[in-house]
N, CA, C and O atoms as CSV, one atom per row, in Angstrom:
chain,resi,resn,atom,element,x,y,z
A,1,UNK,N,N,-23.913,16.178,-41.489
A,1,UNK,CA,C,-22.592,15.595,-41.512
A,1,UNK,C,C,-21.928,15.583,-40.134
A,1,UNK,O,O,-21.106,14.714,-39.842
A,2,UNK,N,N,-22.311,16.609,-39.242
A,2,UNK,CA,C,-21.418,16.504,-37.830
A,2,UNK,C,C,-21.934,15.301,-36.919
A,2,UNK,O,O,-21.288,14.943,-35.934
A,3,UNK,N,N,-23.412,14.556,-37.385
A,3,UNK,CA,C,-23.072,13.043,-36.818
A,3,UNK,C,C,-22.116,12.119,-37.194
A,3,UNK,O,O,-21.626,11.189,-36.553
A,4,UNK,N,N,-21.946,12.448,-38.157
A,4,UNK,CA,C,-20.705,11.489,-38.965
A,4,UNK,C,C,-19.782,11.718,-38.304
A,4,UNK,O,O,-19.440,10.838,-37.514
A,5,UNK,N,N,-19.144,12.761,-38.350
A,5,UNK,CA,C,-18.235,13.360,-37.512
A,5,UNK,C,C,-18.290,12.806,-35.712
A,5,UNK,O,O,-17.380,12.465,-34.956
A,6,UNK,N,N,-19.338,12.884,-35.570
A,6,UNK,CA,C,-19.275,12.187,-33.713
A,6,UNK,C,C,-18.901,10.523,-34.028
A,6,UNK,O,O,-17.915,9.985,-33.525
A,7,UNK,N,N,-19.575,10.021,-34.673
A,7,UNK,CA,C,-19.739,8.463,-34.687
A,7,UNK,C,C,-18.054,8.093,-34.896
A,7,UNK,O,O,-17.569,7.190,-34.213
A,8,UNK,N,N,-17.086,8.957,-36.020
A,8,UNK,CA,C,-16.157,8.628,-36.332
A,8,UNK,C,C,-15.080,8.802,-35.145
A,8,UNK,O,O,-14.227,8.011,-34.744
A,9,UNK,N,N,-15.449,10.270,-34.665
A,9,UNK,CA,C,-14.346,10.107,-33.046
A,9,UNK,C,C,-14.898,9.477,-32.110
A,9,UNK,O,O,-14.159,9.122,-31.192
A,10,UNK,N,N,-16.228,9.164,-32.039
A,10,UNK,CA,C,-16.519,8.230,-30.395
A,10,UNK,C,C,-16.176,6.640,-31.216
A,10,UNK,O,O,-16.296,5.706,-30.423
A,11,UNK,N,N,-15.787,6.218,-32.619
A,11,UNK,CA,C,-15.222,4.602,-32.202
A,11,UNK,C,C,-13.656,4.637,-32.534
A,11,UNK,O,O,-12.944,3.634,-32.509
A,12,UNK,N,N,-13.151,6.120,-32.894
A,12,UNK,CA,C,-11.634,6.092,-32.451
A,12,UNK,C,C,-11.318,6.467,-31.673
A,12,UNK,O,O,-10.181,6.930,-31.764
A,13,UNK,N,N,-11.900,6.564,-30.536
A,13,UNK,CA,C,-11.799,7.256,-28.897
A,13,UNK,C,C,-12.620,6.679,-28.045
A,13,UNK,O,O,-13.113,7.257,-27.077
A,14,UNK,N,N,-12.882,5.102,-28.461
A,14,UNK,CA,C,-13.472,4.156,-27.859
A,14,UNK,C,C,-14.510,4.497,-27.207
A,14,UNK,O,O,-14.617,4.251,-26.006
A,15,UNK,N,N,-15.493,5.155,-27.946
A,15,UNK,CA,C,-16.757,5.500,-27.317
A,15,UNK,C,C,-16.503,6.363,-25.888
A,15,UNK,O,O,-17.161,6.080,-24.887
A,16,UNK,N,N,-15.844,7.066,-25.879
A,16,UNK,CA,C,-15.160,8.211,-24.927
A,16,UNK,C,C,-16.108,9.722,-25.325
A,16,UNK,O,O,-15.550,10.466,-26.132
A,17,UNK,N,N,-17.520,10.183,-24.779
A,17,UNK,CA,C,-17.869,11.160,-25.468
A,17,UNK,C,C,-16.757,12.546,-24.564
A,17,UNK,O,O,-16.780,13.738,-24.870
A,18,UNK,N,N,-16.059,12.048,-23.674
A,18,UNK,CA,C,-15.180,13.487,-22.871
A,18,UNK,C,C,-14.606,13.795,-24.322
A,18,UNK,O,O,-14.723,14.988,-24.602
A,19,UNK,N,N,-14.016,13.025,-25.313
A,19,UNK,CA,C,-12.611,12.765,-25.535
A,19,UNK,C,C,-13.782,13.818,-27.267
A,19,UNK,O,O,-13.075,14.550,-27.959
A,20,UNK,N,N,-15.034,13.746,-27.596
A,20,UNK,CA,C,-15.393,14.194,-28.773
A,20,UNK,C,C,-16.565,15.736,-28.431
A,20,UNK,O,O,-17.706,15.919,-28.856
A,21,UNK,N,N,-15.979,16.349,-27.805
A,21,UNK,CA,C,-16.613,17.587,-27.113
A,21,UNK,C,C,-16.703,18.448,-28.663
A,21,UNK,O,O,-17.771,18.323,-29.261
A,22,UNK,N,N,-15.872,19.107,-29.162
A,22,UNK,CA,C,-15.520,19.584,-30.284
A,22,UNK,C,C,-16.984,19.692,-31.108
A,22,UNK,O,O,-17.815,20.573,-31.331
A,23,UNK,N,N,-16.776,18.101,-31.464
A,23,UNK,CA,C,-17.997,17.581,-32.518
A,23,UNK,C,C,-19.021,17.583,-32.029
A,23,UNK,O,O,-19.845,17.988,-32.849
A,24,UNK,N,N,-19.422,17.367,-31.183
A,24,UNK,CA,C,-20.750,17.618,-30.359
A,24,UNK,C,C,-21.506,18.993,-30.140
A,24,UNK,O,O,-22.706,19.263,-30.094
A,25,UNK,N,N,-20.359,19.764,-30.023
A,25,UNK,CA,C,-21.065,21.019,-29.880
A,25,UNK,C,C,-20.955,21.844,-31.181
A,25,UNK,O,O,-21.491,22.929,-31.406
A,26,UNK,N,N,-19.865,20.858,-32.290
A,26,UNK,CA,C,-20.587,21.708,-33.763
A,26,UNK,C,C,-21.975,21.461,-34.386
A,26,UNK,O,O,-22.713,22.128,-35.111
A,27,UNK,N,N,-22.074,19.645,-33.541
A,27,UNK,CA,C,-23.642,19.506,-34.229
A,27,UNK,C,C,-24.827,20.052,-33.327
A,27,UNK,O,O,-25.950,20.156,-33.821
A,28,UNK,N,N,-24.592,20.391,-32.049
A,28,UNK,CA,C,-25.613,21.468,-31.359
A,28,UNK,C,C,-25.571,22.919,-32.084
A,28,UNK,O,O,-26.519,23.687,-31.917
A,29,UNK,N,N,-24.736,23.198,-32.692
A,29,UNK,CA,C,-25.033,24.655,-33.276
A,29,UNK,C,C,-25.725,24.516,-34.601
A,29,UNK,O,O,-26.705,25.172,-34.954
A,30,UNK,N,N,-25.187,23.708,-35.208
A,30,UNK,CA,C,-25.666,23.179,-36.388
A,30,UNK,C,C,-27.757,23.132,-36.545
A,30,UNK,O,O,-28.560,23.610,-37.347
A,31,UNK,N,N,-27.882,22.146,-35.082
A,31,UNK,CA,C,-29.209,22.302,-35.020
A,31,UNK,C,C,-29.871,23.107,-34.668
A,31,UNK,O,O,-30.925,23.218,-35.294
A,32,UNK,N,N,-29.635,24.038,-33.559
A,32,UNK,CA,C,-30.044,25.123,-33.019
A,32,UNK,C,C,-29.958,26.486,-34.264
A,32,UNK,O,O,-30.706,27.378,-33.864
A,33,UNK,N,N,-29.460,26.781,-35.258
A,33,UNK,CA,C,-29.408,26.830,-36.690
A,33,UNK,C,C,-30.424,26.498,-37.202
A,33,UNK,O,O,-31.031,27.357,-37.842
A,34,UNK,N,N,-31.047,24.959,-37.096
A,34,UNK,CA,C,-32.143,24.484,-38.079
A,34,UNK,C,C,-33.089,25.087,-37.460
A,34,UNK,O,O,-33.964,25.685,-38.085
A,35,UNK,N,N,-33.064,25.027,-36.157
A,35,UNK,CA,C,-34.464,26.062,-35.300
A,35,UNK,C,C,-34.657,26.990,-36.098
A,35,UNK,O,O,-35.660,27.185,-36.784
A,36,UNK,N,N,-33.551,27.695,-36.031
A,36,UNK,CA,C,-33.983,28.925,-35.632
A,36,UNK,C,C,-34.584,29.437,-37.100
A,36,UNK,O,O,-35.457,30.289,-37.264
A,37,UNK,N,N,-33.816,28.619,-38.203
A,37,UNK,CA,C,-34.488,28.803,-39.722
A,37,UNK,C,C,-35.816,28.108,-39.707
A,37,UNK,O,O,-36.541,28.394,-40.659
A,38,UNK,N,N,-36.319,27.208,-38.782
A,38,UNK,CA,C,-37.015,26.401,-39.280
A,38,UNK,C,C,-38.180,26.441,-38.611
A,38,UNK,O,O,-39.214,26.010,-39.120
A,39,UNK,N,N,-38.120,27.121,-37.036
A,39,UNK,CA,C,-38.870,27.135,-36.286
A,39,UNK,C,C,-38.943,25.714,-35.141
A,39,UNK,O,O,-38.793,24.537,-35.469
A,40,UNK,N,N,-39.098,26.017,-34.341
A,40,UNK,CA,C,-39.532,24.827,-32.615
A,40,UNK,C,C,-39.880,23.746,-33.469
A,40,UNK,O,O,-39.031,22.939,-33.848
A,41,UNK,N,N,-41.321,23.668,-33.862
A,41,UNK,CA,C,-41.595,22.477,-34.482
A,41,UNK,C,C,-40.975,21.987,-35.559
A,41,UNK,O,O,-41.576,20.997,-35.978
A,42,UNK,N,N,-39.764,22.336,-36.358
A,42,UNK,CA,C,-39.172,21.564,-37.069
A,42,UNK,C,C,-38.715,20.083,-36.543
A,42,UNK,O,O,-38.689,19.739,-35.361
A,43,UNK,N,N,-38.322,19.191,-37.797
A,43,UNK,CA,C,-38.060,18.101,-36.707
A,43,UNK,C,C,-36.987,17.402,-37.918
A,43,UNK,O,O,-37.187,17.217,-39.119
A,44,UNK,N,N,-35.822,17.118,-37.093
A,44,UNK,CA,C,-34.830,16.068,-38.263
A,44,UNK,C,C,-34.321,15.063,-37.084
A,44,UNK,O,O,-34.221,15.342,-35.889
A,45,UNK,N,N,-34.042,13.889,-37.688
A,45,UNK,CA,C,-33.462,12.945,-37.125
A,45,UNK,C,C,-31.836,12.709,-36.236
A,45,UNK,O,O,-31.398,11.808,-35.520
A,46,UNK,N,N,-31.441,13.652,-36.589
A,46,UNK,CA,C,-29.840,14.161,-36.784
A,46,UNK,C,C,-30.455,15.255,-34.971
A,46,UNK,O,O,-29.827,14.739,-34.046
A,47,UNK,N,N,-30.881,15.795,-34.716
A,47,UNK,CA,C,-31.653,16.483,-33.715
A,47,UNK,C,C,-32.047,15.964,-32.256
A,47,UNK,O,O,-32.631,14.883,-32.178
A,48,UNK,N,N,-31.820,16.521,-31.359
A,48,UNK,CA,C,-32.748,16.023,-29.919
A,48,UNK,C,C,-34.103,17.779,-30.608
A,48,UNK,O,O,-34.056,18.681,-31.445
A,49,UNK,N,N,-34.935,17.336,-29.669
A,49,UNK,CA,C,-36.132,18.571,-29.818
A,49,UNK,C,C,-35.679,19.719,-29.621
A,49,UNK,O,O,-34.648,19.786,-28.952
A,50,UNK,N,N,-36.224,20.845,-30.077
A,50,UNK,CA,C,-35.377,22.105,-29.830
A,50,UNK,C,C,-35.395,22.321,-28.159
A,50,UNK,O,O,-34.375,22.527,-27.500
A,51,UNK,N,N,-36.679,22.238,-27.636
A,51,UNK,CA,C,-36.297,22.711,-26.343
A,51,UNK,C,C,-35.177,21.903,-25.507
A,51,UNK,O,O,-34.264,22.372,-24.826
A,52,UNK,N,N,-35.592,20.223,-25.814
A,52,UNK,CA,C,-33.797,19.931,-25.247
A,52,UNK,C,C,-32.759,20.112,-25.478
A,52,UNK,O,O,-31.915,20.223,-24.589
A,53,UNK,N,N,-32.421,20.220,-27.040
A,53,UNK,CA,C,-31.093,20.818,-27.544
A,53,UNK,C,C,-31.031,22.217,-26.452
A,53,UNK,O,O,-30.116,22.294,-25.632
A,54,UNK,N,N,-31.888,23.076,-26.530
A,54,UNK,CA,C,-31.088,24.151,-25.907
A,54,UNK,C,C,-30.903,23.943,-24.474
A,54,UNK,O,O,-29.910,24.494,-24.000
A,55,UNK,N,N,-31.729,23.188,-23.584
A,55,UNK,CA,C,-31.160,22.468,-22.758
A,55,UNK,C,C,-30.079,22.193,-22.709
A,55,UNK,O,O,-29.550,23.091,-22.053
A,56,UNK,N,N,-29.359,21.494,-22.991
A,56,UNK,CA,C,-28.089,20.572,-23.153
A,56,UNK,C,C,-27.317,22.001,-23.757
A,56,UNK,O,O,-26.209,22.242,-23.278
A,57,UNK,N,N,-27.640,22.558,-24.364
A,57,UNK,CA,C,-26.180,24.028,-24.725
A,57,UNK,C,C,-26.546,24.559,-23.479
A,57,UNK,O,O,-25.747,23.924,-22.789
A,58,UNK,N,N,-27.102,25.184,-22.765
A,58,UNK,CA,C,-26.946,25.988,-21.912
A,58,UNK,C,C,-26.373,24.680,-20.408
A,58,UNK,O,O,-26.069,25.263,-19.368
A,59,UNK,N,N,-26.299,23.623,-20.381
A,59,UNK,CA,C,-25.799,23.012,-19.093
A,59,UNK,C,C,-23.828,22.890,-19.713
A,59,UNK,O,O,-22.776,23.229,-19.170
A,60,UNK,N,N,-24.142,22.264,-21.010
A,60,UNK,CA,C,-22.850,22.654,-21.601
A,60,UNK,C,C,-21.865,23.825,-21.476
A,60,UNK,O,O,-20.634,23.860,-21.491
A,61,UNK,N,N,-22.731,24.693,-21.359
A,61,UNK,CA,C,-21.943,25.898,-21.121
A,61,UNK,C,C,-21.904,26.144,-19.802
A,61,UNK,O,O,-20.897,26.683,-19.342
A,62,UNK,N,N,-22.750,25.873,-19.141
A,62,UNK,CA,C,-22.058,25.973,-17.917
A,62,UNK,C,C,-21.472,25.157,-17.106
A,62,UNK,O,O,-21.379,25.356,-15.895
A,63,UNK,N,N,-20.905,23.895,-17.879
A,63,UNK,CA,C,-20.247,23.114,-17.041
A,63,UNK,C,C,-18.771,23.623,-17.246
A,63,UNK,O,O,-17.911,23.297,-16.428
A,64,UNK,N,N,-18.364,24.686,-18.695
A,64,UNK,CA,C,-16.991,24.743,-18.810
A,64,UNK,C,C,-16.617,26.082,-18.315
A,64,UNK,O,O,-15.504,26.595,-18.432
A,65,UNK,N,N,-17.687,26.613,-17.733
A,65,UNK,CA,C,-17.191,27.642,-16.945
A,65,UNK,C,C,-15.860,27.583,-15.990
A,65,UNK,O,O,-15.524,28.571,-15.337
């Protein structure tokens, strides 16, 4: 559901992803979650791969340092 959630604030925030940070990083936890129940090779569509998801959380986090 937290793609739903992105799709709905990036076309009421005119495709602005600054403006849908929130939602983005509920559906990175969300997946990083499916990992971790599911293991690396799990795979859903809703997902980047686990090793890039955690990619992208750890640059995430350090950009709001």
């Amino acid at each position: 559901m937290e793609q739903c959630a992105i799709q709905d604030c990036l076309q009421k925030n005119s495709f602005n992803e600054d403006k849908c940070q929130a939602q983005i990083d509920a559906l990175y936890e969300c997946c990083n979650a499916f990992y971790q129940e599911r293991g690396d090779q799990a795979s859903t569509v809703s997902c980047p791969k686990a090793n890039l998801l955690r990619l992208k959380m750890k640059q995430r986090a350090q950009a709001a340092k």
